[in-house]
N, C-alpha and C positions, 0 to 999 in steps of 0.2 A: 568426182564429187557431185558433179551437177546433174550428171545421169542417177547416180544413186540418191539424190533429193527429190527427183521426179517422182521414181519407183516406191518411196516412203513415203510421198506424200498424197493427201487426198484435194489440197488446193495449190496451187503454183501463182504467185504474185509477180510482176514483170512491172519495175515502175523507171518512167521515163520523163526530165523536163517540154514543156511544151507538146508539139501536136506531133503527129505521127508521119516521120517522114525515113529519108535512108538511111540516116544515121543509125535512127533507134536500131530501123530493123537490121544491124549490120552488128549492135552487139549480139541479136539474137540468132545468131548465123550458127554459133555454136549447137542450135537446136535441130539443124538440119544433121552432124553427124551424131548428135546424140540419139536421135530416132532412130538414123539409119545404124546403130550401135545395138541398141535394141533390138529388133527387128530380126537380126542376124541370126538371135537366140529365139525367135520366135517361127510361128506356122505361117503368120500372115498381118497385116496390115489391122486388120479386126482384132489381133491379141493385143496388139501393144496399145490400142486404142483405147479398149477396155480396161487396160492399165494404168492409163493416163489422168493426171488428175484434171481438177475445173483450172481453166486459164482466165487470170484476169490482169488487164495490162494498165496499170495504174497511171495515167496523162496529171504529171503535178506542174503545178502553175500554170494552168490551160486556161488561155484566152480566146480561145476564135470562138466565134457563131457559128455553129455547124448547121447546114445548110447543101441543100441537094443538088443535083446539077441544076433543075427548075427552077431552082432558090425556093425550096419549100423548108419546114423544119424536118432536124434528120437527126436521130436517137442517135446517141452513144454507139449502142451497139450497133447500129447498120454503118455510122461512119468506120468501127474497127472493120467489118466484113468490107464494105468497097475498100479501104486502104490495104486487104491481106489478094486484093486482086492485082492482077498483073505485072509488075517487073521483068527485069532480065538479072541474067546470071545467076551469082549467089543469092543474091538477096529473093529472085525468082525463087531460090529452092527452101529458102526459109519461108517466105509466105506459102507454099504445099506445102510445108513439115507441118506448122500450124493449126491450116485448115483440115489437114489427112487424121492426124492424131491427136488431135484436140475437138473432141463433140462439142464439147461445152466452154463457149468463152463470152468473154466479159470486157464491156469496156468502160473504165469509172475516170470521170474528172475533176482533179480538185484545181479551186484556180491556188493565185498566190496567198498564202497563211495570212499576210500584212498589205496594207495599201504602199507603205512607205519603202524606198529602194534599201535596201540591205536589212530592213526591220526586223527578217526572220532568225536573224544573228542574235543569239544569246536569248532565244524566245521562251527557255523553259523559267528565265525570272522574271520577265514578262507575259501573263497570259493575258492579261485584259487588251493586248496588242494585237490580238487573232478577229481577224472577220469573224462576224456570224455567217457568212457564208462559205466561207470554209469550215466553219464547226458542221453546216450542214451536210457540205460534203465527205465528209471522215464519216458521218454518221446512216448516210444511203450507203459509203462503199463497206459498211461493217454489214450494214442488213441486208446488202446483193452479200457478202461471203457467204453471212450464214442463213441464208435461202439456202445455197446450194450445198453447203459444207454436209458431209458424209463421212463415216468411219471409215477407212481402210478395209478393200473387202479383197477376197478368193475372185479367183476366176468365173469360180460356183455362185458369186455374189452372197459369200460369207462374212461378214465383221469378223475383222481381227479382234483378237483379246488380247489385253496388256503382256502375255506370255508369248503367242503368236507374233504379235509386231515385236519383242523383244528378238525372238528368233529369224526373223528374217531379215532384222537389221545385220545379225551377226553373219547370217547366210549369205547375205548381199557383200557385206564387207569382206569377210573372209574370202569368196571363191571371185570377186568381180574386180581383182586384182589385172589380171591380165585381161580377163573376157568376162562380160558376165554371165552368168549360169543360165541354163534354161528356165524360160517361165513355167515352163510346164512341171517341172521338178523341182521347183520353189515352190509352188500349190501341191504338189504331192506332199511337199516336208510339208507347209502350213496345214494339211488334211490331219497328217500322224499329230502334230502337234496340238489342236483341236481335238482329235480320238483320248491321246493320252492325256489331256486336261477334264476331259468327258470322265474318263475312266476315272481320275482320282477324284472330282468331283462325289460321282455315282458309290465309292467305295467310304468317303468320309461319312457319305449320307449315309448307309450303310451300318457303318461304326457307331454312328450314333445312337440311329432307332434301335441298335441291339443292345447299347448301353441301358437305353431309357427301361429295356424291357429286362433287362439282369436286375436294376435299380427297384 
C-alpha cells in the first residue's frame, strides 16, 4: 500500500513528534525496501527518481533552536539534509533511500498547537486554545506544499488526466499484487490512454461542428 501511495502520489508527508533522531528514522526504514521494490521494475536509479514525489517531513511539537555546528542560525531544510547524513546499518540505508530518490525534500516545523500540558486534547471545541504560532506554522507548511505541488505526470512529463490517473490506479492495483509492473509499461498504458482520450475528444469536436453545419 505504501509503495503504491508513493507511485500515485505527487506529494508524500512524513510527520513525526519532536526533532529528528533514530527513532523517526527507523519507522522510515520501510522506505529502504520500498525503493528497492521499485527499482526492480525499473532501468535505473534516474526512473524511479523521476517517479518520486516531493518529500516533506513534518517535525510536530518542535522545540529546539537549530543551530549549526558554529552555533550560527540553520534553516529547516539544511538541518533535514545534515541529519539524512551518516548512520550505520539500517537506518544508514534509509537515509540513501531518501537522499537517492527523493530530488525534492522539505523540512517544516510546527512546535506545540497549546502552551498548556495536555491542552491539545479535545482541541477541536476549543480553537481560541491554539498559539498564534502554531496557526503560523500550519500556514508556511501549506504554502511550502503548494510551491511545490504538481499534477501526476508520464515519464514524458505528461499530466495525468482524471481518466489517465483513474487507470493507473486500477493498473497499479490490479498487477502490483505480487510485483509491481514495469514503469515503462505503465507509461506505454498511460500514452494509449491519453491517445484514446485525444481521439474521442477530437471526434465529439468533430460531431459537433458537422451538427452546427446540417443545423
Amino acid at each position: 500500500i505504501f509503495t503504491l501511495a508513493l507511485l500515485l502520489s505527487s506529494c508524500f508527508l512524513y510527520n513525526s513528534v519532536g526533532h529528528i533522531d533514530e527513532a523517526a528514522l527507523s519507522t522510515l526504514a520501510l522506505m529502504t525496501r520500498v525503493t528497492e521494490s521499485i527499482q526492480r521494475t525499473s532501468e535505473s536509479a534516474d526512473d524511479v527518481r523521476r517517479q518520486m514525489p516531493s518529500f516533506f517531513w513534518v517535525l510536530r511539537d518542535f522545540s529546539l533552536r537549530l543551530e549549526s555546528k558554529n552555533g550560527g542560525a540553520l534553516e529547516p531544510n539544511e538541518y533535514l539534509e545534515e541529519s539524512l547524513l551518516g548512520g550505520e546499518g539500517e537506518r544508514s540505508a534509509t537515509r540513501k533511500a531518501i537522499l537517492q530518490f527523493f530530488d525534492t525534500r522539505h523540512l517544516c516545523t510546527l512546535p506545540r498547537p497549546t502552551k498548556a500540558e495536555g491542552g491539545a486534547q479535545n482541541i477541536n471545541g476549543r480553537p481560541w486554545l491554539l498559539n498564534a504560532s502554531f496557526h503560523e506554522g500550519v500556514a508556511s507548511l501549506k504554502q511550502s506544499i503548494f510551491s511545490v505541488l504538481k499534477p501526476v505526470h508520464t515519464s514524458g512529463n505528461v499530466a495525468l488526466t482524471g481518466s489517465m490517473y483513474a487507470q493507473l490506479c486500477r493498473h497499479l492495483a490490479t498487477h502490483g499484487k505480487s510485483q509491481l509492473p514495469v514503469l515503462r509499461d505503465t507509461w506505454s498504458l498511460m500514452a494509449s490512454v491519453h491517445a484514446r482520450d485525444l481521439k474521442e475528444s477530437i471526434l465529439l469536436r468533430i460531431q459537433s461542428a458537422v451538427g452546427e453545419w446540417q443545423a
